[in-house]
N, C-alpha and C positions, 0 to 999 in steps of 0.2 A: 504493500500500500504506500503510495508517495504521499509528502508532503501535503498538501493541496486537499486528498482525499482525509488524510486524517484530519485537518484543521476545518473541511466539511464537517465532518463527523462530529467533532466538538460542538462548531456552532448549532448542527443542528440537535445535541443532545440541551446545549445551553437555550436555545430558544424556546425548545419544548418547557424545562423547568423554570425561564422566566415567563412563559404564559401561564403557566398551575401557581404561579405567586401572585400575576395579576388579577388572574381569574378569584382566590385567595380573596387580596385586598380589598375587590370589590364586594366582594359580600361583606365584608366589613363594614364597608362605609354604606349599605343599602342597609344594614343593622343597626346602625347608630338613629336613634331618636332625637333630633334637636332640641327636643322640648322637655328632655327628660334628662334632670341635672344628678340624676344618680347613677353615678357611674361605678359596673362593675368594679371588683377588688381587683382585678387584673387589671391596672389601670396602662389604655390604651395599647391595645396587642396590636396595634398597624405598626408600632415602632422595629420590632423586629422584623416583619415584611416588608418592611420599607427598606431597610438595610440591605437585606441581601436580595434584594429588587436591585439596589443601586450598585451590588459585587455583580451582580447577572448581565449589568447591560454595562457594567466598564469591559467585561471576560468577552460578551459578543463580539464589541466595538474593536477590541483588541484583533480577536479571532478573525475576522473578517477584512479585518484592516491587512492580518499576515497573509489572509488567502489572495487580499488582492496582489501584495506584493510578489507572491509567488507562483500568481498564474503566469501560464502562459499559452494558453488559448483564448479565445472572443468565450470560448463557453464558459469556463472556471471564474474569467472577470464578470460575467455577468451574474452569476451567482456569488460570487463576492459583494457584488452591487448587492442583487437583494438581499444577504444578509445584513448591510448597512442599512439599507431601507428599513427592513424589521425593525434595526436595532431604534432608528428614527421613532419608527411606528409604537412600536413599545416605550420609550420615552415619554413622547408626548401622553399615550395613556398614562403611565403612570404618574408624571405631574400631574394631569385631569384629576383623576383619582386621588392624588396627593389632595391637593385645593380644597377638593369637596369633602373629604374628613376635616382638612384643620376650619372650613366654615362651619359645618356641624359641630365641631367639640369649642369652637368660640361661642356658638349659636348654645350650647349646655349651658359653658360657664356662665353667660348672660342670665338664662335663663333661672339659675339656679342662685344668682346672685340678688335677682330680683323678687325671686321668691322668701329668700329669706329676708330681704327689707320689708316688704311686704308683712310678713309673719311676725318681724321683731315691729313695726308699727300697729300691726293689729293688736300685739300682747301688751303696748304701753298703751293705747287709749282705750283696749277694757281695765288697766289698772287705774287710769287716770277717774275715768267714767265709776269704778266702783271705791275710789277715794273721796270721788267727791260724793255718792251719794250714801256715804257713810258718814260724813259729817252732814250732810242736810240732814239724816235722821237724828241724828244727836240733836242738832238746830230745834229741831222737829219737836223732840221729847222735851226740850228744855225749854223751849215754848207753851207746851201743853201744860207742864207741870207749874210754873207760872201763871197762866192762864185759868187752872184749877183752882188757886193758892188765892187768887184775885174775887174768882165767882165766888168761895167759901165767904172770903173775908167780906165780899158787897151784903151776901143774902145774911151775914150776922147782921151786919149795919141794917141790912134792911128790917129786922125781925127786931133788931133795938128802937129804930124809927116807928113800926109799929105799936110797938107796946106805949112808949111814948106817946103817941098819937092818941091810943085810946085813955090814956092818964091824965093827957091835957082833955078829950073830948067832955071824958066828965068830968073834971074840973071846972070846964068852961058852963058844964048846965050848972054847976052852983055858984062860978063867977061871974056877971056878965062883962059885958067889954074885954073878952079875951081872943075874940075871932079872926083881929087882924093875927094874931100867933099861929090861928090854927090855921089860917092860909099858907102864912111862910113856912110851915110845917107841910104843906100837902104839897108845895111847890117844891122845896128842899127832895121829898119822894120821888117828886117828877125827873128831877133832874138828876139824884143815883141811878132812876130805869134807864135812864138815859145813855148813862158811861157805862153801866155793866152790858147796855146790849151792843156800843161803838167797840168796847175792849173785847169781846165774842168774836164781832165783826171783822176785826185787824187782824188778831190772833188767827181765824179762819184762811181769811188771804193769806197771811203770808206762810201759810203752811202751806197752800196750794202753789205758790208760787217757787219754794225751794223742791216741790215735789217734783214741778214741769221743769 
């Protein structure tokens, strides 16, 4: 066997095993999910197809390059030619296929970068969301309990007003000229009903208002 035919031979056992790598890579990158930031424990298995992708097409380029130098027929150069051609052919694939994983594994990292912003914003404004409405209830109950403290303290006043009122009423039928008192007494009443149902009233809103 001469020269020429063994350096055939190479290239064409080299071209068959750089198509089963290409072949290889591409199911790779037709596997990769861009949108899916969890990336296998094997992190990125193209890296080693990549490599001896790029030993396979220097060995071609080589192989082919000797077969031209060594032909010497039209026939042997022209198949020197097309093992250059391959080797061309298979390049550009492989950049192709290069590109389009490192777009998808940027197109991950994006994706997985934004999801965790996403996630770390979501988990600080339900914390912020249940700070604040754990002090509105605290607002809330110390409001109420003030507001309880206020209605106890009116309805004594008022049940002392009362009693009163009926002490002066008869007092008044055995003294006369006492009625202008007993008016400023019945308006004095008016105007306690008055603050205990406005302090109700406040108290009310603004509980609804820390609630919304």
């Amino acid at each position: 066997m001469g020269v020429v035919d063994e350096l055939k031979a190479q290239a064409r056992e080299i071209e068959r095993e750089l198509d089963l790598k290409l072949e290889e890579l591409e199911k790779i990158s037709m596997s990769i999910d861009p949108e899916c930031f969890e990336v296998s424990s094997e992190k990125n298995p193209e890296g080693v197809l990549q490599s001896s992708i790029e030993r396979l097409l220097i060995q071609l380029k080589y192989t082919a390059e000797e077969m031209l130098k060594t032909s010497e027929s039209q026939l042997e150069k022209s198949m020197s030619n097309a093992y250059l051609q391959s080797h061309k052919a298979s390049l550009n694939r492989s950049s192709t296929v290069k590109k389009s994983i490192e777009n998808k594994r940027w197109q991950q990292k994006l994706f997985g970068q934004q999801f965790l912003d996403i996630d770390t914003s979501r988990l600080d404004l339900l914390q912020r969301e249940e700070k604040t409405i754990d002090e509105s209830l605290q607002i809330s109950k110390s409001i109420l309990a003030t507001a309880h403290e206020v209605n106890v303290s009116l309805a004594y006043q008022s049940q002392k007003l009362n009693s009163t009122s009926e002490k002066i009423i008869k007092f008044a039928e055995i003294m006369p000229g006492i009625g202008y008192l007993i008016k400023r007494i019945s308006v004095r009443q008016k105007f306690n009903a008055i603050i205990l149902g406005l302090a109700v009233s406040v108290c009310i809103c603004f509980i609804l208002y820390r609630i919304m």
